[in-house]
ROVOVO-40856 format. One record per residue (C-alpha): residue number from 1; residue in one letter; x, y, z. Coordinates in steps of 0.2 Angstrom, whole numbers, plus 5000, padded with zeros to 4 digits. Example, Ala and Ser with C-alpha at 12.3 -4.5 7.8 and 13.67 -1.06 7.14 Angstrom:
BEGIN
{1 'A' {5062 4978 5039}}
{2 'S' {5068 4995 5036}}
//
This chain:
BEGIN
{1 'X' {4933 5080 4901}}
{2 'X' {4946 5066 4897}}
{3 'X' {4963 5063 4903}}
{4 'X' {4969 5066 4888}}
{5 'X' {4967 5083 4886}}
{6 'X' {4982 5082 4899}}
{7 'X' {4997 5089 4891}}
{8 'X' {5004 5072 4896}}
{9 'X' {5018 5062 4890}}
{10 'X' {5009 5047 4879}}
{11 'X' {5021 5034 4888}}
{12 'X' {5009 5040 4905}}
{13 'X' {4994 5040 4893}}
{14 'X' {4997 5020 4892}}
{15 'X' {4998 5019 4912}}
{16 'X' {4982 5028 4914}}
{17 'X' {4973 5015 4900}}
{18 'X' {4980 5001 4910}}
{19 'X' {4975 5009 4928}}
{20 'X' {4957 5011 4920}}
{21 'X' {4953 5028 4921}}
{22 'X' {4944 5038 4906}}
{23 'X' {4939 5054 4913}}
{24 'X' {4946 5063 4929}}
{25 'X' {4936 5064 4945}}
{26 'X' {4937 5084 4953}}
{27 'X' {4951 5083 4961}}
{28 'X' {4962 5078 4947}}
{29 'X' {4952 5090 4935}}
{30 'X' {4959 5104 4949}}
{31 'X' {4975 5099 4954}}
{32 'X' {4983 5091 4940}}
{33 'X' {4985 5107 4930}}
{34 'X' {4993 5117 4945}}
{35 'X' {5006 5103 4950}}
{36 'X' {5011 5105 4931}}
{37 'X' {5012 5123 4932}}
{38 'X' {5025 5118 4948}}
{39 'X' {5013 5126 4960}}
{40 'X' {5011 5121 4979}}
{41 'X' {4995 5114 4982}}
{42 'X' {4983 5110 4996}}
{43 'X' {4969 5097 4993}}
{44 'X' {4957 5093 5004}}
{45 'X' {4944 5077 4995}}
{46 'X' {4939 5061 5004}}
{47 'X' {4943 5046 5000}}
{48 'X' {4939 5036 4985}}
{49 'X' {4939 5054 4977}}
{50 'X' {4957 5052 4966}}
{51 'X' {4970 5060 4978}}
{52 'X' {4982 5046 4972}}
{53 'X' {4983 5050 4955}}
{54 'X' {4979 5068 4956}}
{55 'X' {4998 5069 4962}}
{56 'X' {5008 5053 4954}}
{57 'X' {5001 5061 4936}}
{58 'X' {5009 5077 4937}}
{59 'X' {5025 5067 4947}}
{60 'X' {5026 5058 4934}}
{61 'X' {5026 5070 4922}}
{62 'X' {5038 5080 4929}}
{63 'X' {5049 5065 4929}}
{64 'X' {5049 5058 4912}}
{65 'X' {5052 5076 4903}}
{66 'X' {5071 5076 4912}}
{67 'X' {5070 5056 4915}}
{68 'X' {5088 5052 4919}}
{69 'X' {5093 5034 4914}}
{70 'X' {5109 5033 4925}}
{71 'X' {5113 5016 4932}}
{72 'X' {5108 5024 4949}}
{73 'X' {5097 5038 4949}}
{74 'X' {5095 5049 4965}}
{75 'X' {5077 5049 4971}}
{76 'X' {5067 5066 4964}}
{77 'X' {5051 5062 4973}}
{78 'X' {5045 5060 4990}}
{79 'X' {5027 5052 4994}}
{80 'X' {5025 5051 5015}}
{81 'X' {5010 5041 5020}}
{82 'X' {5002 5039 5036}}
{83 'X' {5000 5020 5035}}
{84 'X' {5009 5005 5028}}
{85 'X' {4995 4998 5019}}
{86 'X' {4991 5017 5011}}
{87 'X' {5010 5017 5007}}
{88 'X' {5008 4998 4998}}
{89 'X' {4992 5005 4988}}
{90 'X' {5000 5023 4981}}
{91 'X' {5015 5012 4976}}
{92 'X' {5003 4999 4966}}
{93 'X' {4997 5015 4958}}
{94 'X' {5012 5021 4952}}
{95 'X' {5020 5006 4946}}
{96 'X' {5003 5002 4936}}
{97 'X' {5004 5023 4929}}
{98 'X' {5023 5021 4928}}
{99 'X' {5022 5004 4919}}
{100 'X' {5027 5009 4902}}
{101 'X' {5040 5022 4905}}
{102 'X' {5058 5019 4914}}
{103 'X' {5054 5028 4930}}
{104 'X' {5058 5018 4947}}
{105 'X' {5049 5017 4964}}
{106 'X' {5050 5008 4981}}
{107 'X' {5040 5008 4994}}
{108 'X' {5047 5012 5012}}
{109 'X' {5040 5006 5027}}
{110 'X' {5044 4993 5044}}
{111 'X' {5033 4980 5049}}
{112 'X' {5046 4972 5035}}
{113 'X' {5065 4966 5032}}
{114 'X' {5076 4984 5027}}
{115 'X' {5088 4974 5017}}
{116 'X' {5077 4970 5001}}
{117 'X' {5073 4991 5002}}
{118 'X' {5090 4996 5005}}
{119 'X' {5095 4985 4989}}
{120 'X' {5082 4993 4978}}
{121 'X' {5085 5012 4985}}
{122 'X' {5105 5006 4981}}
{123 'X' {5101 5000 4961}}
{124 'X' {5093 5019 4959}}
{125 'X' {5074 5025 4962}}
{126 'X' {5065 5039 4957}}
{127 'X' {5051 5041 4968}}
{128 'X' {5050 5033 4987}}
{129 'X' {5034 5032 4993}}
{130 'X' {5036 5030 5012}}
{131 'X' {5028 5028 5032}}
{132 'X' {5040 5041 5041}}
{133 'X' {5049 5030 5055}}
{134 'X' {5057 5017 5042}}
{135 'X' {5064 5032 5031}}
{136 'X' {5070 5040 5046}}
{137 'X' {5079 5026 5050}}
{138 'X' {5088 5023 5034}}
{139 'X' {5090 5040 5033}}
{140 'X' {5099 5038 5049}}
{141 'X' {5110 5024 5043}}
{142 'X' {5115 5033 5026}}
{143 'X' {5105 5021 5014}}
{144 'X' {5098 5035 5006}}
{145 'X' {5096 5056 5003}}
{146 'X' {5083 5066 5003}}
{147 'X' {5097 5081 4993}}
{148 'X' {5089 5079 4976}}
{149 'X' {5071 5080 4982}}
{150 'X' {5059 5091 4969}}
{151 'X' {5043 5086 4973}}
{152 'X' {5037 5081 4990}}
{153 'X' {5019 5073 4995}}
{154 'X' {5010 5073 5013}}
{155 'X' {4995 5062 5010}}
{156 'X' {4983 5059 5024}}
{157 'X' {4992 5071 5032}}
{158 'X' {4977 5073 5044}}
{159 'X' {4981 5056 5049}}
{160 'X' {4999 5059 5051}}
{161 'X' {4997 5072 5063}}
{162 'X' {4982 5061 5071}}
{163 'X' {4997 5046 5073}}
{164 'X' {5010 5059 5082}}
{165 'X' {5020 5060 5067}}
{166 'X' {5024 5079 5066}}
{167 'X' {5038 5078 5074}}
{168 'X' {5047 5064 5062}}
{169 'X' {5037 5075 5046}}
{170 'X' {5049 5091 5052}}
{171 'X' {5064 5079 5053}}
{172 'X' {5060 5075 5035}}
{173 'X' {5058 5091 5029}}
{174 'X' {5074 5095 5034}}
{175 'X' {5081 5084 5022}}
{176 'X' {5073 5091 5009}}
{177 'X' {5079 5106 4998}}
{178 'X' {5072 5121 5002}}
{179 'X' {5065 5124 4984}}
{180 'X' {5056 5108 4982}}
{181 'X' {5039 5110 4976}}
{182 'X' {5026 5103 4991}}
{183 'X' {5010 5096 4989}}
{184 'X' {4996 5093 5006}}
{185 'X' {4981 5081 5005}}
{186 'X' {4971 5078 5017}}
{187 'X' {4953 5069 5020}}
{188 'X' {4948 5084 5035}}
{189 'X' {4956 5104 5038}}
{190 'X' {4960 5104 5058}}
{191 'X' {4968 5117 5064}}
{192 'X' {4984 5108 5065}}
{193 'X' {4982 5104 5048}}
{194 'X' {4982 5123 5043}}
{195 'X' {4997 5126 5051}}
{196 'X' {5006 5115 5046}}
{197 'X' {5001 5118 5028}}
{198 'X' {5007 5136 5031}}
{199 'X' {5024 5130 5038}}
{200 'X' {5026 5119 5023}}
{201 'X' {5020 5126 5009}}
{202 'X' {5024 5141 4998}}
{203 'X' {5011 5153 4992}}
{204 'X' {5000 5138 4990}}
{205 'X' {4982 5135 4981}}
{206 'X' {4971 5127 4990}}
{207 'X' {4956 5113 4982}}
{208 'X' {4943 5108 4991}}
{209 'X' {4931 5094 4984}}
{210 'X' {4914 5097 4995}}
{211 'X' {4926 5088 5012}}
{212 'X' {4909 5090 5024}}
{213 'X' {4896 5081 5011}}
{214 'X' {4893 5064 5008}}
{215 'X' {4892 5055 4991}}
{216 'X' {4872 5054 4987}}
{217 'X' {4870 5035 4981}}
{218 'X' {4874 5031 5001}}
{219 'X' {4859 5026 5011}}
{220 'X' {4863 5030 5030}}
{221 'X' {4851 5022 5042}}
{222 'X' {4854 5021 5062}}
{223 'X' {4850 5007 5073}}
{224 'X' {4847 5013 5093}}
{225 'X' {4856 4997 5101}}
{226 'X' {4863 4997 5120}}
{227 'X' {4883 4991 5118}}
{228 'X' {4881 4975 5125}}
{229 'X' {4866 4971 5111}}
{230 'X' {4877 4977 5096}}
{231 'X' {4887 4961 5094}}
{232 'X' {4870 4949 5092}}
{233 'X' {4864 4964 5081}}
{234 'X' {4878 4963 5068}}
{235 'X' {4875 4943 5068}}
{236 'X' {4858 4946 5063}}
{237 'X' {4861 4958 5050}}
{238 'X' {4873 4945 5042}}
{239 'X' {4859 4933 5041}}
{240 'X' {4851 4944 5027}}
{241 'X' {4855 4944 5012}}
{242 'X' {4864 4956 5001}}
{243 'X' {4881 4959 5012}}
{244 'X' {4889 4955 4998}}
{245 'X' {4905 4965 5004}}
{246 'X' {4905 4973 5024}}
{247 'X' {4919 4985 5033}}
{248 'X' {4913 4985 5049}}
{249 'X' {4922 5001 5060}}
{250 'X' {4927 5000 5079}}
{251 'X' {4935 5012 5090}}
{252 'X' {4950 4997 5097}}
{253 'X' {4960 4987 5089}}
{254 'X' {4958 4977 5105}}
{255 'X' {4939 4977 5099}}
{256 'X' {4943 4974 5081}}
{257 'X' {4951 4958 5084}}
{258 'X' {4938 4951 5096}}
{259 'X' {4925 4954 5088}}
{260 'X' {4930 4947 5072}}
{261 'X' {4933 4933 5082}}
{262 'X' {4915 4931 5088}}
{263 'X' {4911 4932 5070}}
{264 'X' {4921 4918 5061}}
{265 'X' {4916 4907 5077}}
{266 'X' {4898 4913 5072}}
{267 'X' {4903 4902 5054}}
{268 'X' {4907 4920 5046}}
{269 'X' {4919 4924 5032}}
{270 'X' {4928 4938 5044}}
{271 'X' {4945 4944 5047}}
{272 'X' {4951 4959 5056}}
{273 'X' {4963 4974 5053}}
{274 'X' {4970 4982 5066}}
{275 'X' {4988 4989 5071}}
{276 'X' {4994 4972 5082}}
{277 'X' {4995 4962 5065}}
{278 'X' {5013 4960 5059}}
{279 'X' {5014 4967 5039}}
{280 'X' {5012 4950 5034}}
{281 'X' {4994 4948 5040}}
{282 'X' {4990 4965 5037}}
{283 'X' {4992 4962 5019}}
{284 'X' {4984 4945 5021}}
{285 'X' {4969 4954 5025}}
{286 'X' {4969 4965 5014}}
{287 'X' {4970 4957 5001}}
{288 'X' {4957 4945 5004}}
{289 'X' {4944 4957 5008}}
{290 'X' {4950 4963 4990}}
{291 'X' {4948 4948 4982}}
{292 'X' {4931 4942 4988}}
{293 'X' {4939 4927 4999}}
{294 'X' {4930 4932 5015}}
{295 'X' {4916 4947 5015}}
{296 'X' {4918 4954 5032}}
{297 'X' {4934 4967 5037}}
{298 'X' {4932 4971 5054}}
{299 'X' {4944 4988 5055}}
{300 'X' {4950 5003 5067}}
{301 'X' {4950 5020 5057}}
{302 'X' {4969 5019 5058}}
{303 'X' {4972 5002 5050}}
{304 'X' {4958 5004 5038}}
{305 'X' {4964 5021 5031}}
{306 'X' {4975 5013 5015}}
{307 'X' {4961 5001 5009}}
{308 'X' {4956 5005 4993}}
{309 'X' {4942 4994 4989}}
{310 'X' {4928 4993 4976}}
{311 'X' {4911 4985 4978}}
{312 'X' {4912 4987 4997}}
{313 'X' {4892 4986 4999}}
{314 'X' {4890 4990 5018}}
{315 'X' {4897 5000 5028}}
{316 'X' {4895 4996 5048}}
{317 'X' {4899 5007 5061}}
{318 'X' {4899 4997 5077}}
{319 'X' {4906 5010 5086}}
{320 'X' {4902 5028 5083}}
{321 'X' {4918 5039 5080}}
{322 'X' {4922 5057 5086}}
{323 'X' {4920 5069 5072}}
{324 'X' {4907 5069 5058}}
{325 'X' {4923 5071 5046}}
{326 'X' {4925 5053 5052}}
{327 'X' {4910 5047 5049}}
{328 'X' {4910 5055 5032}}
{329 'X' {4926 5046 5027}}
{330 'X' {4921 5028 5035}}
{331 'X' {4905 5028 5025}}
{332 'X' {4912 5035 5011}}
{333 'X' {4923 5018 5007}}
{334 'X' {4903 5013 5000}}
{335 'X' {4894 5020 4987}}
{336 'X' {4909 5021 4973}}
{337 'X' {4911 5021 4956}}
{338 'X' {4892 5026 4953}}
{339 'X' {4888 5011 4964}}
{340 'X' {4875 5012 4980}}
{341 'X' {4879 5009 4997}}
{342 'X' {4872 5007 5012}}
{343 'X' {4879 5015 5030}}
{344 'X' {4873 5008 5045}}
{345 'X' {4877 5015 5063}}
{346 'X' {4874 5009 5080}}
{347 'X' {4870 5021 5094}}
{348 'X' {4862 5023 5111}}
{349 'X' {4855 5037 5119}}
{350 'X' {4870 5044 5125}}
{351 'X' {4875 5045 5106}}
{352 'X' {4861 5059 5102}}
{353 'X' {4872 5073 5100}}
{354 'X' {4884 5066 5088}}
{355 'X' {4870 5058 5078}}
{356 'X' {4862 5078 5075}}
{357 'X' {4877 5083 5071}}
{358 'X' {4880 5071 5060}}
{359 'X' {4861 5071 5053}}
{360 'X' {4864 5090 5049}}
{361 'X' {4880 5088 5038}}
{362 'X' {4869 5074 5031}}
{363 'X' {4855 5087 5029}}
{364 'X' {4840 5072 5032}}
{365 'X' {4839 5061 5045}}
{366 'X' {4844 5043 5046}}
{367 'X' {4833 5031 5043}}
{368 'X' {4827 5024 5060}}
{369 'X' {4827 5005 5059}}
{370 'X' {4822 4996 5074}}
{371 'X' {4827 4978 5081}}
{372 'X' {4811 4970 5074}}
{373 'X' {4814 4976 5058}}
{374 'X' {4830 4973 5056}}
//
């Protein structure tokens, strides 16, 4: 299939040739079609699957058919993301998708000065594509309405709810109208998550892209390794070659930040990103993982959820994490774009039981590598 057998307006056609993309992943094969027929959806993929563009498409759309070129347009669309950095990426998208036709967007978040936002929101947008506490806040303040919502986005809404955000997501819904049309994306279905769903969404059709499996072209290996040992581990593995591009995953941001430390002192390329960075470094890192200037992004799950980054050649989880839909989403961020990957995990013995679990969703084993051969 290609995109354009999308009844799309050509103007969006030129956006999706600029953003790259020639024929749709499954998520946007699914859900494209059913935001166009206005429908409420629920989508659960994983990352690097699509989700962006499975929504700003249709948005888009949507838009351009009853564009209004008023000197000040009221916002239409709604996009809430968990994260600053996922909020910075999902408005990159659209502006490169929305280059070519006169549709506006901002993105909405703290960490930054309100002024340049509120000027922006002020000349007229479209779309807003913001974290929950800033738009709350200049809700608050009367720099902008939420009244002529039509379409309104919870991405990474299993994050959201992960981050305490329900609360500020009800607040939000109440500015909306009550005949918007709601769409619900999500890398894992908690129960939370399906509740909230039900009280958000009407009559909706829910699309799930295989959530539990992990992309084939991903080697997953496990190293048995005490916690004190994992540290000179890691050095050692960066004295091979072929860690062209490493995200290494830890539970703290306290962690994060140290032991990116210990590896630039080691003479590594490394930097860290975790939630005690101010926006400025945040994006600092980010894009220089991006770009190639250092190859090592030591990362919580939190702060890593908005990076968007291909060629990413190792994944490293330094710490193992609580759910195998977490593991499934770390390791997920390698092995793109018909590219292979590798995922290697740390564990000791008290780490068994999440390894099995893990192993079964899997369905093999991890390859057992051992100290002397690694």
């Amino acid at each position: 299939m290609h995109f354009s057998q999308f009844n799309l307006h050509p103007d969006i056609h030129l956006g999706i040739g600029d953003a790259g993309y020639i024929h749709p992943t499954p998520i946007q094969k699914q859900t494209i079609p059913l935001i166009l027929e206005n429908k409420d959806v629920l989508g659960l993929a994983q990352t690097g699957t699509g989700k962006t563009a499975a929504f700003v498409l249709p948005i888009l759309q949507r838009l351009i058919s009853r564009s209004s070129r008023r000197a000040a347009p009221r916002p239409r669309a709604l996009i809430v993301a968990p994260t600053r950095e996922l909020a910075e990426q999902i408005f990159v998208n659209i502006q490169i998708m929305a280059n070519h036709t006169p549709i506006k967007s901002v993105a909405v978040y703290g960490g930054v000065g309100k002024s340049p936002q509120v000027k922006t929101l002020r000349q007229g947008v479209d779309i807003i594509v913001a974290c929950p506490g800033r738009l709350l806040d200049l809700i608050n303040e009367k720099a902008l309405t939420l009244e002529g919502i039509e379409v309104m986005v919870l991405d990474e809404a299993d994050l959201m709810l992960d981050m305490g955000f329900l609360p500020d997501i009800k607040r939000i819904l109440a500015q909306t109208p009550d005949t918007r049309q709601s769409l619900v994306f999500s890398a894992t279905m908690p129960k939370e998550i399906q509740h909230l769903a039900q009280h958000i969404l009407n009559n909706p059709v829910s699309v799930r892209i295989n959530p539990k499996s992990a992309p084939p072209r991903i080697a997953h290996a496990r190293f048995n390794v005490q916690k004190n040992k994992r540290t000179a581990l890691l050095k050692k593995l960066f004295d091979q070659s072929g860690m062209s591009s490493t995200l290494v995953f830890t539970r703290t941001k306290h962690k994060a930040r140290s032991l990116a430390a210990q590896l630039k002192k080691a003479g590594l390329s490394a930097a860290s990103l975790q939630g005690n960075l101010s926006q400025n470094q945040r994006r600092k890192a980010m894009n220089g993982f991006r770009k190639g200037s250092f190859n090592i992004l030591v990362a919580t799950d939190i702060a890593a959820r908005g990076i968007d980054v291909s060629g990413v050649s190792h994944v490293i989880n330094y710490d193992l994490p609580d759910t195998v839909e977490t593991y499934i989403h770390r390791t997920g961020r390698t092995g793109r774009a018909d590219q292979s990957g590798q995922a290697y995990t740390f564990a000791s013995a008290e780490d068994g039981k999440m390894i099995a679990l893990i192993e079964r969703t899997l369905g093999k084993k991890m390859l057992d590598k051992s100290l002397s051969r690694s």
